[in-house]
C-alpha positions in Angstrom: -58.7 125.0 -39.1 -62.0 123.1 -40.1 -60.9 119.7 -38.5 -60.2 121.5 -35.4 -63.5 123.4 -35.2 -65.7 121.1 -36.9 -64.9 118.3 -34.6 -68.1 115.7 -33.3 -67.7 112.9 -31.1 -70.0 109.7 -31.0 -70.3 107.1 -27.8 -69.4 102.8 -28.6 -71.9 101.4 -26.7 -71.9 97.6 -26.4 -70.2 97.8 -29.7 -72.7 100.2 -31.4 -71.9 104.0 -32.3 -74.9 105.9 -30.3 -75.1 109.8 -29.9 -73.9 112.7 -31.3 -71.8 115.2 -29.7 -70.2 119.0 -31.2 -68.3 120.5 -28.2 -68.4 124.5 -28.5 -65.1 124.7 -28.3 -63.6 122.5 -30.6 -60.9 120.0 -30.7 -60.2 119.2 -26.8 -56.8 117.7 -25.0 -56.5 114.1 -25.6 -58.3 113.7 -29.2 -55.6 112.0 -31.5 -55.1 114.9 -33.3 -54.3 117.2 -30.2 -50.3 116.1 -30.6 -50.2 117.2 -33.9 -51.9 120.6 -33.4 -48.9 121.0 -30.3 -46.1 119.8 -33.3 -47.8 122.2 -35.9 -48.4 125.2 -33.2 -44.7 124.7 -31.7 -43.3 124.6 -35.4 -44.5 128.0 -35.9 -42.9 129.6 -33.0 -39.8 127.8 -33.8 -40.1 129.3 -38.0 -40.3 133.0 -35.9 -37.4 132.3 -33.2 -34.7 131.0 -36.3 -36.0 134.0 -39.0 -34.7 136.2 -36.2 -31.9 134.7 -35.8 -31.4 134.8 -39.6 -31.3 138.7 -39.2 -29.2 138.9 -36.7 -32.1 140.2 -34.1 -31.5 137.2 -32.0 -28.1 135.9 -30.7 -28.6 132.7 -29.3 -26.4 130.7 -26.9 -23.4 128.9 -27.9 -22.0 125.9 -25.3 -18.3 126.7 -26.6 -16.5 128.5 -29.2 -17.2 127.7 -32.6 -20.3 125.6 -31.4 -23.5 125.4 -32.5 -26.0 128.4 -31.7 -28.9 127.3 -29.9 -31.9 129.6 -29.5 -34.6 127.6 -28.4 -35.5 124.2 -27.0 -39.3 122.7 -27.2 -40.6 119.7 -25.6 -44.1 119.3 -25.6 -45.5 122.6 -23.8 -42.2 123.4 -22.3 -40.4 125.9 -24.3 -36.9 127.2 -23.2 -35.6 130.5 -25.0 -31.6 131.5 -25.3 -30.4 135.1 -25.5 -28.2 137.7 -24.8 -29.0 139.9 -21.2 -30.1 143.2 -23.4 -32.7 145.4 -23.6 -32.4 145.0 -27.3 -32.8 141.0 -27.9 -35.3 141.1 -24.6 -37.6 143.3 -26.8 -37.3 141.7 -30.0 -38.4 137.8 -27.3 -41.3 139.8 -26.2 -42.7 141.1 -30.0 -41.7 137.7 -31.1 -43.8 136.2 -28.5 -46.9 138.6 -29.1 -46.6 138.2 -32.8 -47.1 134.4 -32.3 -50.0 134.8 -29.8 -51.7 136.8 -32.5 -51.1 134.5 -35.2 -52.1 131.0 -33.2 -54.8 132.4 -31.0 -52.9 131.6 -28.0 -52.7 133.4 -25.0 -49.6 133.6 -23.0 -49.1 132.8 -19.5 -46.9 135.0 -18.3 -47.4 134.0 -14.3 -46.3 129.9 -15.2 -43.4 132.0 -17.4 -40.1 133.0 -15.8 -36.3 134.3 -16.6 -32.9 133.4 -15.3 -29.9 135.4 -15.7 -25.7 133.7 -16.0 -23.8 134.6 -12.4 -22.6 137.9 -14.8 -26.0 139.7 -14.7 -26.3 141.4 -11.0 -29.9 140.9 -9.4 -31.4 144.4 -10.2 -30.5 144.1 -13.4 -32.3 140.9 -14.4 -35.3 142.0 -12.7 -35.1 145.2 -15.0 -34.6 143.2 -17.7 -37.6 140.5 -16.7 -39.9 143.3 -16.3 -39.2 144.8 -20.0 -41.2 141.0 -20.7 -43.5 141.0 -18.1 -42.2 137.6 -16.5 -41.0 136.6 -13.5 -37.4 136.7 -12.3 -35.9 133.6 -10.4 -32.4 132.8 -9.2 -32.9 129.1 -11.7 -35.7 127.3 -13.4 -36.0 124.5 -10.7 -36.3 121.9 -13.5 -36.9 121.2 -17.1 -37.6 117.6 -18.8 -37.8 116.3 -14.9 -34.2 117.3 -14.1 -32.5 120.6 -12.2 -31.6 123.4 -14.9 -28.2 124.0 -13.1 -26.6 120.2 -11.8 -23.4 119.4 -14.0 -20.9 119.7 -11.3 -23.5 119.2 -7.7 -24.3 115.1 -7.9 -25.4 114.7 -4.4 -28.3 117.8 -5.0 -29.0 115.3 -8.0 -28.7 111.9 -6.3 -31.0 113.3 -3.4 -34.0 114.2 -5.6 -33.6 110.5 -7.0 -34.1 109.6 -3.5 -36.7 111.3 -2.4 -38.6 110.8 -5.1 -38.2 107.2 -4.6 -39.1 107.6 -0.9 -41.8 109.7 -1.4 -44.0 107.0 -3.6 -42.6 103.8 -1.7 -43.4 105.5 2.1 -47.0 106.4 0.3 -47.5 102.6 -0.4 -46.0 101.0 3.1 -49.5 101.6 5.2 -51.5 99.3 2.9 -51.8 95.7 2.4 -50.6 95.2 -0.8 -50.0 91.5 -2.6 -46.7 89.8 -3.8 -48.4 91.1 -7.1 -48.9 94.6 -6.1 -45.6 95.2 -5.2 -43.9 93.6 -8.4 -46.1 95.7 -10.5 -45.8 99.1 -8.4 -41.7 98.1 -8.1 -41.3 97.2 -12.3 -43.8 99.6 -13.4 -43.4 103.3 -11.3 -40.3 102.7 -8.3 -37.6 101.2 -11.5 -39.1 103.6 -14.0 -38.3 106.9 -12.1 -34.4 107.5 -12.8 -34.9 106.5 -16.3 -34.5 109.5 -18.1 -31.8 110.5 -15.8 -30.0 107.5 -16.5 -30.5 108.1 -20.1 -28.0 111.2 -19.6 -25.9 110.1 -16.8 -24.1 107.5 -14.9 -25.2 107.3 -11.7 -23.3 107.2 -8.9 -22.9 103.1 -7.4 -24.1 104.4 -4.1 -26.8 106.0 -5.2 -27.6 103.0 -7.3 -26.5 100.7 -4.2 -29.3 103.1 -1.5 -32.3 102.5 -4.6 -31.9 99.0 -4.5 -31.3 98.1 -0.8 -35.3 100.8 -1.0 -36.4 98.3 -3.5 -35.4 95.3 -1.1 -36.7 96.3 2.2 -40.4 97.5 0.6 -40.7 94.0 -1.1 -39.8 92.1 2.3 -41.9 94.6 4.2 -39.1 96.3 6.1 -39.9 99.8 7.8 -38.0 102.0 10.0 -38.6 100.3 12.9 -38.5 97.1 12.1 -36.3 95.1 9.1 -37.7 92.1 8.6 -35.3 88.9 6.9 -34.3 89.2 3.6 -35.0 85.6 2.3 -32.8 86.3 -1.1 -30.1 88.9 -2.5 -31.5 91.4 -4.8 -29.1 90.7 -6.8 -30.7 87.3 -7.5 -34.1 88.8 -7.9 -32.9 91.1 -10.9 -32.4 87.4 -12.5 -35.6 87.1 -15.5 -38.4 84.6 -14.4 -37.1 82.0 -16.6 -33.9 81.8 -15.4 -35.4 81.6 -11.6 -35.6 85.1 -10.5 -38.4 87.8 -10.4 -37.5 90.0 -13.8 -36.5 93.1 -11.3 -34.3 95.6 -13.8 -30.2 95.8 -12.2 -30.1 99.3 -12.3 -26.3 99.7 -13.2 -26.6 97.1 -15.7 -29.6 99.4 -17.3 -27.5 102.6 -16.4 -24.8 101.4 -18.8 -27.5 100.0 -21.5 -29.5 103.5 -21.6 -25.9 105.2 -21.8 -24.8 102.9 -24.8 -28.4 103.7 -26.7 -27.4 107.6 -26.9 -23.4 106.3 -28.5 -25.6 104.1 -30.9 -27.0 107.6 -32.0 -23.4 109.6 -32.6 -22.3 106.5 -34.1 -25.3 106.0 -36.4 -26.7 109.5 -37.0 -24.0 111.4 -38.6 -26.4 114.3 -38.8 -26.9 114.5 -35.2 -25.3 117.8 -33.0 -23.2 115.4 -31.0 -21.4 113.4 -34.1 -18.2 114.7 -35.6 -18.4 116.7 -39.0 -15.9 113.9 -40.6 -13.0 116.2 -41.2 -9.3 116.5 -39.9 -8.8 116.9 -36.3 -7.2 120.8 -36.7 -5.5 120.4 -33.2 -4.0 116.9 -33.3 -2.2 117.5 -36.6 -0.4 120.4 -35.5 0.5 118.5 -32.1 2.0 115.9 -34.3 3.2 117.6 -37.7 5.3 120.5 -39.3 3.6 123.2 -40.6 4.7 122.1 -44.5 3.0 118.9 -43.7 -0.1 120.3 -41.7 -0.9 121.9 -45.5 -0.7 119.0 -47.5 -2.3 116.6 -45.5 -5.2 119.2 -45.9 -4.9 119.2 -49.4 -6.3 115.4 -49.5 -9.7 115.2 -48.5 -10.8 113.4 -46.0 -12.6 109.3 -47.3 -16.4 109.0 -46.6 -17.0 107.6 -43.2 -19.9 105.2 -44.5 -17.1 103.9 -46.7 -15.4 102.1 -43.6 -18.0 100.1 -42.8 -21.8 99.8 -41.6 -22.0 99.0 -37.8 -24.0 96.3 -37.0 -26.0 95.0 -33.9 -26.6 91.5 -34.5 -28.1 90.6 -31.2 -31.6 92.4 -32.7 -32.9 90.5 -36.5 -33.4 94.4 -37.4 -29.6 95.0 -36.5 -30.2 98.2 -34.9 -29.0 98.6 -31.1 -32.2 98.4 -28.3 -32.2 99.0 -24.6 -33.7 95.8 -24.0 -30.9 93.6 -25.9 -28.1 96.0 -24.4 -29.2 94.9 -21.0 -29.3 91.3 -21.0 -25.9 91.1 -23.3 -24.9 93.4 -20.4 -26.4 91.5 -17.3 -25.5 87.6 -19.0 -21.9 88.6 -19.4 -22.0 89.9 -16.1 -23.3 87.0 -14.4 -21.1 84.5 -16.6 -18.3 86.3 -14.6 -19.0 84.8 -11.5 -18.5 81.0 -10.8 -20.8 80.2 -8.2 -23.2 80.5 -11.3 -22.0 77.6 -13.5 -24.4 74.7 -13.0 -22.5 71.8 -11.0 -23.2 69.1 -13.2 -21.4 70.3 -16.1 -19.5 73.5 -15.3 -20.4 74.9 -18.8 -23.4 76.7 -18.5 -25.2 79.4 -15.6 -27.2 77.5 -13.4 -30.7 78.2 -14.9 -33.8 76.7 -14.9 -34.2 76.1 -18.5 -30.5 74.4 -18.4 -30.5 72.4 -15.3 -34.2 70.8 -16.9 -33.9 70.8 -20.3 -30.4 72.4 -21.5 -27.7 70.6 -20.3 -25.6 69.0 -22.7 -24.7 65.4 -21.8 -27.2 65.0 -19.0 -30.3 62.6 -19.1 -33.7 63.0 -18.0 -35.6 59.8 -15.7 -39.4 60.0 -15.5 -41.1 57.4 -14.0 -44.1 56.7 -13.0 -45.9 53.7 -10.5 -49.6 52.6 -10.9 -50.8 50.0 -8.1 -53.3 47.2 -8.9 -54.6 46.1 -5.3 -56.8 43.5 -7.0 -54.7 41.1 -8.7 -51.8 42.2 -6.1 -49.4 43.8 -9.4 -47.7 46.9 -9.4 -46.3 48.2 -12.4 -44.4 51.4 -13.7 -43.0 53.3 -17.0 -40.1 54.4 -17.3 -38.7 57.4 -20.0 -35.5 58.7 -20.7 -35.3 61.7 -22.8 -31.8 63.9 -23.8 -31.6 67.5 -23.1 -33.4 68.5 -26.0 -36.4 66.6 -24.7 -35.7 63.8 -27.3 -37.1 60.4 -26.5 -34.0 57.7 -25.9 -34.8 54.8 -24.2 -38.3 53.6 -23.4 -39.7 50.3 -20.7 -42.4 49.2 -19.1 -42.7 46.9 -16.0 -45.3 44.7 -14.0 -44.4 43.0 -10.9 -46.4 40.0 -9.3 -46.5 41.6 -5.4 -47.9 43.7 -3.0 -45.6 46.4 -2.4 -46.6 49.6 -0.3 -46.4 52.6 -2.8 -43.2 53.6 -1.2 -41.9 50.4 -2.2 -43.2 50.5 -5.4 -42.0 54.3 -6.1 -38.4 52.9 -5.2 -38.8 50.0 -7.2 -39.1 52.4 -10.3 -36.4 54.3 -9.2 -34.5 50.9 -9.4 -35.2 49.8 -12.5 -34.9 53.4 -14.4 -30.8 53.2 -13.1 -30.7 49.6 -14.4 -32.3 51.3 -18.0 -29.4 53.9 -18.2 -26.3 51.6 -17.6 -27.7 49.1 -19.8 -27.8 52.0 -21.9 -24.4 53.1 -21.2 -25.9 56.5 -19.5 -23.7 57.7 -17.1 -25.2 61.5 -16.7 -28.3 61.4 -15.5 -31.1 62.8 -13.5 -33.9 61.3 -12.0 -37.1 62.7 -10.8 -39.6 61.6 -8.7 -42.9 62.5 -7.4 -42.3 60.8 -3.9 -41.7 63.2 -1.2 -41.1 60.6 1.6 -38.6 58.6 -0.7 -36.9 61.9 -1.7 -36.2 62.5 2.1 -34.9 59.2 3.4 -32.3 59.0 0.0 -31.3 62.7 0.8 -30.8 61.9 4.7 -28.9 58.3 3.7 -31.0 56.4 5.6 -32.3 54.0 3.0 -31.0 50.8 4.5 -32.8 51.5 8.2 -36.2 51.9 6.1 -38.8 49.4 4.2 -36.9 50.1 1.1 -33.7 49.5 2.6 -33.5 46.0 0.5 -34.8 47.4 -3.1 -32.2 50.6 -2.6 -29.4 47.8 -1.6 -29.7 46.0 -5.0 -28.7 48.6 -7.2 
């Protein structure tokens, strides 16, 4: 107990250690070694709760016959007991519970502390039985871990309390002015962030996931009740990553199913784990299928090591072990590959992202040109590059023309002569950019031949 009542603390000041500080209490909440003291204090209780359920004092709770008995769960300061509704086991919780307070010098809260009883216990009797502890009695805990105690078979209760929650923090937000940047960071970071856990355990309903995005939508175009404004894109397109030409918002089915995947990555790969099979024979299907004579010498051979079939691997991570993040865009790129209207035009091959419609299309070649006037000596000249879509370097010219062209002229003069580089280069696929608005628009509207450039268009 010395590092916990010998602690000092000492201020960085413009990168110097200044001062010298002993609180009178001790170690406080938030030093780094205030986790472990919860870890060390909580393993203790836990040592007391499984020696009396080692002498038969305590009876735990089983899920289904011949399941595992479960006594007690811990997370962080949130400890849930299991036992039978007796006077007996209710006595040996409360001595248990004293005994520890004595030994860790903690003092328990019994007002924050409450019991519930199974639908088999009447009301007067659980209060009796409550009382014999000294805690309250309630009809259900209203939560653990951020979820109801009691919602396996009520998922509207469950997808309500998503919503409100949802609600609650966006309608907090919709009175201030808050940037395009504010509301990607409050949407990403808090909004996106709040069914996690529960999606973690559950598959959500599609409505349910259908009402959070359409929330997500309207508080990023600055909808409110009375008013909708225009939606300028689907929010299905902004769940697209920023390189691919969306905003990097999380599809929340898409990371329902990635989250749900992570825990079967755990039964697979943890054989140790509550939720994996032992590895033996499946009692019930060999006697749906077999004779009794069989049944007895198929259990006669024992069953082969499961590690011996073969080690599952997750190659889309170079530590081949499954992650949330690679689960969803495996999840969200097959998903989108699905869909035609996302295959890039020019080649059908490939989604129509940024990175491939640029850079990443196979076949297709790049144009860049450029114009530089010399008003002087009345030339105009321009360069012209072609480069493949790995961004290799193909075919390379420069140009100078004796005459005073306007730069539009000149701009479509370069455009000229970089088509005239790619079929004398036998380039058929290409692409050419320009930095000329104005010839842009009058190529895009087909009026080239009404316009000052009509003549250098008409040549090619």
């Amino acid at each position: 107990m010395n590092c916990v009542s010998t602690v000092s603390y000492s201020f960085a000041i413009t990168g110097n250690m200044c001062g010298y500080v002993k609180p009178s209490i001790g170690l406080r909440q938030g030093d780094p070694l205030s986790p472990y003291l919860f870890l060390m204090c909580a393993e203790g209780l836990s040592s007391i709760i499984i020696s009396g359920i080692i002498d038969s004092d305590l009876s735990g709770f089983q899920c289904k016959r011949h399941g595992p008995n479960i006594s007690h769960l811990f997370f962080a300061n949130d400890s849930l007991l299991l036992s039978k509704a007796n006077d007996r086991e209710c006595y040996i919780i409360r001595n248990l519970l004293v005994m520890y307070a004595a030994a860790s010098d903690q003092i328990i809260n019994y007002d924050k502390s409450a019991m519930c009883f199974s639908k088999s216990v009447n009301w007067n009797e659980g209060d009796r039985l409550a009382r014999l502890i000294s805690v309250r009695h309630v009809r259900c805990h209203e939560r653990y871990l951020g979820l109801p105690s009691f919602n396996c078979k009520n998922k509207r209760q469950l997808s309500d309390e998503i919503k409100d929650r949802v609600w609650a923090k966006i309608k907090g937000w919709k009175g201030k002015c808050l940037s395009i940047g504010s509301k990607e960071m409050l949407l990403k970071a808090i909004i996106q962030a709040i069914p996690t856990y529960i999606m973690g355990l559950f598959r959500l309903p599609k409505n349910l996931i259908h009402d959070l995005h359409g929330m997500c939508n309207r508080f990023w175009w600055g909808s409110s009740e009375e008013r909708s404004k225009l939606h300028w894109n689907a929010w299905r397109n902004m769940c697209v990553s920023k390189e691919e030409g969306g905003l990097g918002f999380r599809d929340l089915e898409i990371f329902n199913r990635a989250l749900l995947a992570k825990q079967c990555w755990r039964i697979i790969r943890k054989p140790d784990s509550l939720m994996t099979n032992s590895g033996g024979w499946n009692i019930d299907l060999l006697q749906d299928t077999f004779i009794a004579d069989d049944i007895d010498q198929i259990f006669s051979i024992p069953p082969s090591n499961p590690s011996a079939w073969g080690y599952l691997l997750w190659h889309f991570e170079k530590s081949v072990e499954y992650s949330v993040r690679s689960g969803y865009q495996g999840d969200r790129d097959m998903t989108m590959v699905d869909s035609p209207e996302f295959f890039y035009p020019r080649c059908r091959q490939s989604p129509e992202f940024v990175l491939h419609a640029l850079w990443g299309c196979r076949g297709l070649r790049q144009v860049n040109r450029d114009t530089a006037t010399d008003y002087k000596n009345q030339k105009i000249g321009f360069g012209i590059i072609i480069r493949d879509s790995h961004g290799l370097v193909k075919v390379t010219a420069v140009k100078s023309v004796t005459s005073m062209l306007t730069l539009l002229s000149g701009e479509a003069m370069a455009v000229k002569h970089g088509i005239l580089l790619a079929l004398d280069s036998e380039l058929v696929s290409i692409q050419i950019e320009t930095d000329s608005l104005q010839l842009v628009t009058i190529l895009s509207l087909g009026k080239a031949l009404s316009s000052d450039v009509g003549s250098i268009i008409s040549e090619i």
